[in-house]
C-alpha positions as CSV (number, residue, x, y, z in Angstrom):
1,X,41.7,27.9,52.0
2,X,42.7,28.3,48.4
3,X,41.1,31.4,46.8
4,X,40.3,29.1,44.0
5,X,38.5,27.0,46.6
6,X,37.0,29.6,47.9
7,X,35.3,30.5,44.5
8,X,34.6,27.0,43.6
9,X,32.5,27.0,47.0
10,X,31.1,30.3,46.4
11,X,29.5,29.3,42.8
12,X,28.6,26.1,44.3
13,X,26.8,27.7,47.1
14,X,25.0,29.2,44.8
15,X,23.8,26.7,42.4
16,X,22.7,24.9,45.3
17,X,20.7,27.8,46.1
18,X,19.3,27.7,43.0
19,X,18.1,24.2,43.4
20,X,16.9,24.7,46.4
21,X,14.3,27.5,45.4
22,X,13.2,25.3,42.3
23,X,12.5,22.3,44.7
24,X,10.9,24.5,47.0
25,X,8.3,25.0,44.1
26,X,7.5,21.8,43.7
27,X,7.6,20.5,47.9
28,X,4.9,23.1,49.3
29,X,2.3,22.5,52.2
30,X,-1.0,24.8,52.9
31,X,-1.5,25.8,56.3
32,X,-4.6,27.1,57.9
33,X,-5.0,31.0,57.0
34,X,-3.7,30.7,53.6
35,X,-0.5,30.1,54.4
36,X,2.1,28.3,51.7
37,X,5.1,27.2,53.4
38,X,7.6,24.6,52.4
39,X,7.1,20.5,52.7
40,X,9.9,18.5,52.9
41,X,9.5,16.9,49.6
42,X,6.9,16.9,46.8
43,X,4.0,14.3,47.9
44,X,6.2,12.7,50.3
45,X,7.4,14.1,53.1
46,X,3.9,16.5,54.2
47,X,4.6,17.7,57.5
48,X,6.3,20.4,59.1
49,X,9.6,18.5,60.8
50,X,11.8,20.9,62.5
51,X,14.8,20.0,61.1
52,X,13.6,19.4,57.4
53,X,11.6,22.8,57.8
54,X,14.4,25.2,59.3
55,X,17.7,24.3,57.9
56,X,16.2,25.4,54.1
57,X,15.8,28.9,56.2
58,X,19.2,28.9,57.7
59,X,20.7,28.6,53.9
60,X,18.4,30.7,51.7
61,X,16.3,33.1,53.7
62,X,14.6,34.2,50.7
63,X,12.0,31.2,51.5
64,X,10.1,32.9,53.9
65,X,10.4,36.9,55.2
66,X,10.2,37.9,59.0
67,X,6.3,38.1,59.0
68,X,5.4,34.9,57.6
69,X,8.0,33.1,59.8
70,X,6.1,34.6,62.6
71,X,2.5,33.2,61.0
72,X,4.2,29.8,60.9
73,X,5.2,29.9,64.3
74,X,1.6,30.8,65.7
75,X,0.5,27.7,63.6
76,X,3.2,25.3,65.1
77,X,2.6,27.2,68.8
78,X,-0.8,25.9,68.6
79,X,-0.4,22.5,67.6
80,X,3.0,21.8,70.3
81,X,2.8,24.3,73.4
82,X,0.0,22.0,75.0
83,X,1.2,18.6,74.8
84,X,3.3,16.3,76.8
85,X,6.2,16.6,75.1
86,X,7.1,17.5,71.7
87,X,5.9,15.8,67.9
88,X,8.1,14.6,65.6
89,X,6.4,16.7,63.2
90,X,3.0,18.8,62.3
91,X,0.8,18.0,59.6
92,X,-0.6,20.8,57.6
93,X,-4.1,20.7,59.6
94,X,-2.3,21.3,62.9
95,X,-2.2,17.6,64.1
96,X,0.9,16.5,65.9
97,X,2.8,13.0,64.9
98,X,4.6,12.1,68.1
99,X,6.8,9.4,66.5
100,X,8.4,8.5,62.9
101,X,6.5,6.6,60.9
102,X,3.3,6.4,58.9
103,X,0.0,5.7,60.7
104,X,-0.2,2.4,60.0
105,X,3.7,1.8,61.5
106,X,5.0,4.2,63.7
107,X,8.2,3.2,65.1
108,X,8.3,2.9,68.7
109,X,6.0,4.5,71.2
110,X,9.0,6.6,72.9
111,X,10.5,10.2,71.9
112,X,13.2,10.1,69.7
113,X,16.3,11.5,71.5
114,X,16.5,14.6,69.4
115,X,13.5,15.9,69.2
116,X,13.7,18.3,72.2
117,X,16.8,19.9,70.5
118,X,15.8,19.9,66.9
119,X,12.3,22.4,68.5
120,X,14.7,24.1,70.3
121,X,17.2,24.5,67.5
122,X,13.9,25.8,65.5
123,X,12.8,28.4,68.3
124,X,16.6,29.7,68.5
125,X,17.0,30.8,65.1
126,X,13.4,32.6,65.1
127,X,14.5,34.3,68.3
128,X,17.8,35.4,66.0
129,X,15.8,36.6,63.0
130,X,13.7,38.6,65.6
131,X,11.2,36.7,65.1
132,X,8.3,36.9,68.2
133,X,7.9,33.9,70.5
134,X,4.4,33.7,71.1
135,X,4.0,31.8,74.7
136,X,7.3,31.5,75.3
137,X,6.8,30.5,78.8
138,X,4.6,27.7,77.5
139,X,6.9,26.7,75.2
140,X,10.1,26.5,77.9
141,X,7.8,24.0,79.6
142,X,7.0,21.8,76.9
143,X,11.1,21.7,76.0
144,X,11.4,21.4,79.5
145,X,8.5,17.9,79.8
146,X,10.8,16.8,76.5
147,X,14.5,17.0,77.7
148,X,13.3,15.0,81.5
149,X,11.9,11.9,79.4
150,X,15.7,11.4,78.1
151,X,18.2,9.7,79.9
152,X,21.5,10.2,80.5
153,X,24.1,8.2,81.7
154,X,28.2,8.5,82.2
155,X,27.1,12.5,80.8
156,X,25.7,11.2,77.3
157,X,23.0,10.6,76.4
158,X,21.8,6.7,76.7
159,X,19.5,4.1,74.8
160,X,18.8,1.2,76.7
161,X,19.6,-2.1,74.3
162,X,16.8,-3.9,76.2
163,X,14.4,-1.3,75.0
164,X,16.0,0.5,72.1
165,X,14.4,3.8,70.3
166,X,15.0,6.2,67.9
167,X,17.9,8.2,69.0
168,X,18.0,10.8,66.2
169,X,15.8,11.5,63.3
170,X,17.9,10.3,60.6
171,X,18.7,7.6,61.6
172,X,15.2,6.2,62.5
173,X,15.2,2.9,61.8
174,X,18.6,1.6,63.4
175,X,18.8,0.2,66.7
176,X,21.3,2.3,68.0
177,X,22.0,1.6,71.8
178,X,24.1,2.5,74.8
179,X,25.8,5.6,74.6
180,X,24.4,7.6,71.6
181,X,26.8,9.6,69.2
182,X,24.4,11.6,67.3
183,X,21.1,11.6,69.7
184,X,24.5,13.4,72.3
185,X,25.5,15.7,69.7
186,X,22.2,17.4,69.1
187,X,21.7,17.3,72.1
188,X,24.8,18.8,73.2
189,X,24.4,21.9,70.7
190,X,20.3,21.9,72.0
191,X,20.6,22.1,75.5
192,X,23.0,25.0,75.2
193,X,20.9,27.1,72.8
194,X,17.9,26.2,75.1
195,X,20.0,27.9,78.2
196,X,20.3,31.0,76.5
197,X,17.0,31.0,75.0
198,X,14.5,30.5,78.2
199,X,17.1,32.8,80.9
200,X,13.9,34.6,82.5
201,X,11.3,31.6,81.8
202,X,12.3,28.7,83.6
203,X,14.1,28.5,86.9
204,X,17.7,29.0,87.5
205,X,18.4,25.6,89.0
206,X,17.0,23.6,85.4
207,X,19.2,26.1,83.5
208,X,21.9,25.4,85.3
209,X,21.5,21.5,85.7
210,X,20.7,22.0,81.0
211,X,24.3,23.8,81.1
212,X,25.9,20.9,83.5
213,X,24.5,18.1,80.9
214,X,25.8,19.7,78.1
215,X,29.5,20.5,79.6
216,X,29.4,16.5,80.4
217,X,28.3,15.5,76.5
218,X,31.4,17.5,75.5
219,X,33.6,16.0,78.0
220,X,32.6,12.4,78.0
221,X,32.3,12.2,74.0
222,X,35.5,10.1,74.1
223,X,33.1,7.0,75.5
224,X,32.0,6.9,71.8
225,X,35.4,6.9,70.7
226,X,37.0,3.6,69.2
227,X,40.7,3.4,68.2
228,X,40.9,0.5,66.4
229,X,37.3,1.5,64.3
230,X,39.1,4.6,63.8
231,X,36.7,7.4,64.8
232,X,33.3,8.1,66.9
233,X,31.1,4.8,66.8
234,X,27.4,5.5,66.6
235,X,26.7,3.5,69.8
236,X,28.6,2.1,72.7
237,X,26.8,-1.3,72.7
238,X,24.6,-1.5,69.5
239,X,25.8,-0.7,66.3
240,X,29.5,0.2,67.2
241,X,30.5,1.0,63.9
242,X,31.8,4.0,62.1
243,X,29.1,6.5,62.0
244,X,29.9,8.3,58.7
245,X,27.2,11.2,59.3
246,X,27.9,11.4,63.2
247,X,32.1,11.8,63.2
248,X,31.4,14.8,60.3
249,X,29.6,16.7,63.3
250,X,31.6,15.2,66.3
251,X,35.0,16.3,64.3
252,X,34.2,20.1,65.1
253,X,34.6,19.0,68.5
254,X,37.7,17.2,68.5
255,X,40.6,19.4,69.7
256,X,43.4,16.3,69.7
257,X,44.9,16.3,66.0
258,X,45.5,13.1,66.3
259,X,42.3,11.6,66.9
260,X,41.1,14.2,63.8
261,X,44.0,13.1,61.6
262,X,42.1,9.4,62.3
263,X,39.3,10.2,61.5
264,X,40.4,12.1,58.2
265,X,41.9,9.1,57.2
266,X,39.0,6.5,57.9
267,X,37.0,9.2,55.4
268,X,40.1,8.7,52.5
269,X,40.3,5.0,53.0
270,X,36.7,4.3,52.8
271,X,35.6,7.0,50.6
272,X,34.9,4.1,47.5
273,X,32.4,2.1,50.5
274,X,30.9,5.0,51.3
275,X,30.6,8.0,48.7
276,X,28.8,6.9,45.4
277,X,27.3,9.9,42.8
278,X,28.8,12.8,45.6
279,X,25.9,11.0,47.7
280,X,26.9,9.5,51.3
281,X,26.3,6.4,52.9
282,X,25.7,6.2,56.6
283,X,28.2,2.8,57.7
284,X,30.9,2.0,55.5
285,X,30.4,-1.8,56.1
286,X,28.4,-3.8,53.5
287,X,26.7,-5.8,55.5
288,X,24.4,-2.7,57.0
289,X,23.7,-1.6,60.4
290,X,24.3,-4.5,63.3
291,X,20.9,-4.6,64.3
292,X,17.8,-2.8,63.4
293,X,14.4,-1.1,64.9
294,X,12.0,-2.0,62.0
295,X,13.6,-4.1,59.1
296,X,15.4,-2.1,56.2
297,X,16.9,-4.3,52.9
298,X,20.9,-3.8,53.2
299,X,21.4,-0.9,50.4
300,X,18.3,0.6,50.9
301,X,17.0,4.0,52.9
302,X,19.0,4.4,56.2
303,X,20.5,0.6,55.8
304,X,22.9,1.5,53.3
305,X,21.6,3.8,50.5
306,X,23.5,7.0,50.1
307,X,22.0,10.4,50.6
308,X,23.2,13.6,49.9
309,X,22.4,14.8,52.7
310,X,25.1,12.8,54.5
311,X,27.5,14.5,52.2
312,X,26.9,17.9,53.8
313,X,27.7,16.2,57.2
314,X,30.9,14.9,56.3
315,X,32.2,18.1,53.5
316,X,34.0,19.9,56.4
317,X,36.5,17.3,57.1
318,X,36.4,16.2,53.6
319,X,37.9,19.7,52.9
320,X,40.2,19.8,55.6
321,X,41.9,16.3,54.8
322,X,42.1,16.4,50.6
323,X,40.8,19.6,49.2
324,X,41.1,18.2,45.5
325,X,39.2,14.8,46.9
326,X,36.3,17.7,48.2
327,X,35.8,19.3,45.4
328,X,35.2,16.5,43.1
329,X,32.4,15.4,45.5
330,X,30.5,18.8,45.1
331,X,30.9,18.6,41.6
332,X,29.5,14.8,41.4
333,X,26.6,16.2,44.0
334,X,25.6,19.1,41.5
335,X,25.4,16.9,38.6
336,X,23.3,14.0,40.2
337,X,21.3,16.0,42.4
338,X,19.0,16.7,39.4
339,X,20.2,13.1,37.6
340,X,18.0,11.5,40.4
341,X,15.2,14.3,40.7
342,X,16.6,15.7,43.9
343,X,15.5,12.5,45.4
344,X,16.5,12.0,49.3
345,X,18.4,8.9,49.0
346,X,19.2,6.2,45.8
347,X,20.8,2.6,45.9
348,X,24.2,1.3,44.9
349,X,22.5,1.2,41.4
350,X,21.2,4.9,40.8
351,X,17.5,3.9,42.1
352,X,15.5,6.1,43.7
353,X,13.7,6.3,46.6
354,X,9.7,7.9,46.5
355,X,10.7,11.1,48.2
356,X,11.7,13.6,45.3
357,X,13.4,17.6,45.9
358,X,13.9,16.5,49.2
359,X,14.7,20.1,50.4
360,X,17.2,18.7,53.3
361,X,19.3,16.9,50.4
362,X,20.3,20.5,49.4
363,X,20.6,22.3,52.7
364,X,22.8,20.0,54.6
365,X,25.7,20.5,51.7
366,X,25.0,24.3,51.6
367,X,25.2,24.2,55.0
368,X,28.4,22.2,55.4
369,X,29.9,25.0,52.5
370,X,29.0,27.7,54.3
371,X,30.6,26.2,57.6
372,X,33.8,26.0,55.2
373,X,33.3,29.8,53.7
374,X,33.0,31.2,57.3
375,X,35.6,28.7,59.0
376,X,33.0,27.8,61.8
377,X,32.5,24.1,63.1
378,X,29.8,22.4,61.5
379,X,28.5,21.6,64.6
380,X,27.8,25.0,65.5
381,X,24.8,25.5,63.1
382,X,23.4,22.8,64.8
């Protein structure tokens, strides 16, 4: 990398950082105790998500010292360690929400496919930061109820098209079936970081059969691979198309330069279908996703609007295929990210969606620079 890169992505880092502490004024949640944590957005997005809540951590620690992580994670320990499998998310009371979706229309009645890994993901970081585990024991079993309601098939992870669900949280309302690109990846990075985290609470043979899944995700990723698409596809039966977000993770996998070359080049051909205001789309056609869970208009939310959280996913190999392209997106992304109120996703036309500093619209990007800054895969934040 270019030292002028290099301090383009260091200033950059930090006026994301910046942003990120003034939306995490505004998106705040009260827990029981007395305890202000961060929300996901402002009014929006109330719950504590794993994802949404820990990747603001991983990028600017200054959210939340060692002791108040550890308050946090009594709370959540309460409201998870008992039940048959983990939430989607925590409301601020303590109530788990097992699936997406309001009360009024949750979608689907099944786990999504990532949520076993995105809890784990959570726990492993704590364990990093030294913060405690209460009930850890309790907690390996309730990862371990999660991970045996997936299913795997030819060593990814699989999505029946007869009964489709949601395979991974961003991606919510797409019908995604077959072999799964993202709900895999997570999984992947999850069931490795939950091997290391439960050695000593959970019997040798499940660790060992956790390791064996993972090995097969790696090696069997090039099911989801499609030649003539020109990358990863986000499904081997439903919705084989392109997935923008997914083949920005995946590429940190990819060892064959020519299969990463392709997938560079889809990136530089579409780049006018699929990167508006430095914010991402998710497909790159224009007629949406092939076939939905619960109906989305085409260049709205997840059926074609563009988020900036997809441009942290797909920064890395961004960087790695035009460096000059790269830094004109995270210059577009720090002027519109406040254009649009920090707002997690807009239309073709510069609407915005409800959900305002959407915290995850920040960290993704940071995260994806600091992947660049310390020449790790992406995927290994994950």
């Amino acid at each position: 990398m270019r030292e002028d890169t290099r301090l383009i992505l260091e200033e950059s880092y930090e006026r994301l950082k910046g942003y990120l502490l003034e939306c995490a004024q505004r998106a705040k949640a009260e827990l029981p105790g007395g305890i202000i944590t961060i929300a996901s957005s402002e009014g929006h997005y109330y719950g504590l998500w794993p994802d949404d809540f820990l990747f603001p951590h991983i990028v600017c620690p200054e959210l939340a010292n060692k002791e108040k992580l550890a308050r946090i994670l009594e709370f959540l320990t309460d409201s998870v360690i008992d039940l048959e499998r983990v939430p989607d998310r925590v409301e601020p009371s303590g109530l788990p929400i097992m699936v997406p979706g309001w009360y009024d229309g949750p979608i689907g009645e099944k786990m999504p496919a990532h949520l076993p890994s995105a809890w784990v993901r959570l726990l492993s970081y704590f364990d990093q930061w030294g913060v405690h585990i209460p009930r850890r024991e309790g907690w390996a079993r309730v990862i371990r109820r999660s991970y045996e309601q997936l299913s795997f098939s030819c060593g990814l992870v699989y999505i029946d098209p007869q009964r489709p669900y949601v395979g991974f949280g961003y991606q919510d309302n797409i019908a995604i079936t077959g072999f799964s690109l993202m709900s895999s990846l997570v999984t992947y990075r999850g069931l490795l970081r939950a091997v290391e985290l439960f050695k000593g609470y959970l019997e040798r043979e499940t660790l060992n059969y956790w390791q064996m899944l993972a090995e097969g995700i790696k090696e069997n990723l090039w099911r989801l691979y499609d030649e003539e698409v020109g990358g990863f596809v986000a499904g081997s039966f439903d919705c084989r198309q392109f997935d923008v977000w997914g083949n920005g993770l995946a590429y940190g996998l990819v060892e064959d330069k020519g299969m990463r070359r392709r997938i560079e080049d889809f990136y530089l051909r579409n780049k006018e279908r699929i990167i508006k205001f430095g914010f991402t789309r998710q497909i790159a056609e224009e007629k949406g996703w092939q076939r939905l869970l619960v109906s989305a208009e085409v260049g709205k939310y997840m059926n074609g609007g563009y988020w900036p959280t997809g441009t942290g996913y797909i920064l890395p190999v961004i960087f790695a295929a035009d460096e000059e392209l790269g830094k004109e997106i995270v210059k577009e992304l720090l002027e519109n990210l406040p254009r649009f109120h920090f707002a997690e996703w807009v239309d073709a036309e510069g609407d915005e969606s409800n959900a305002k500093y959407f915290l995850m619209g920040i960290a993704i990007p940071m995260l994806a620079i600091k992947s660049l800054l310390e020449a790790k895969p992406l995927i290994d934040f994950f």
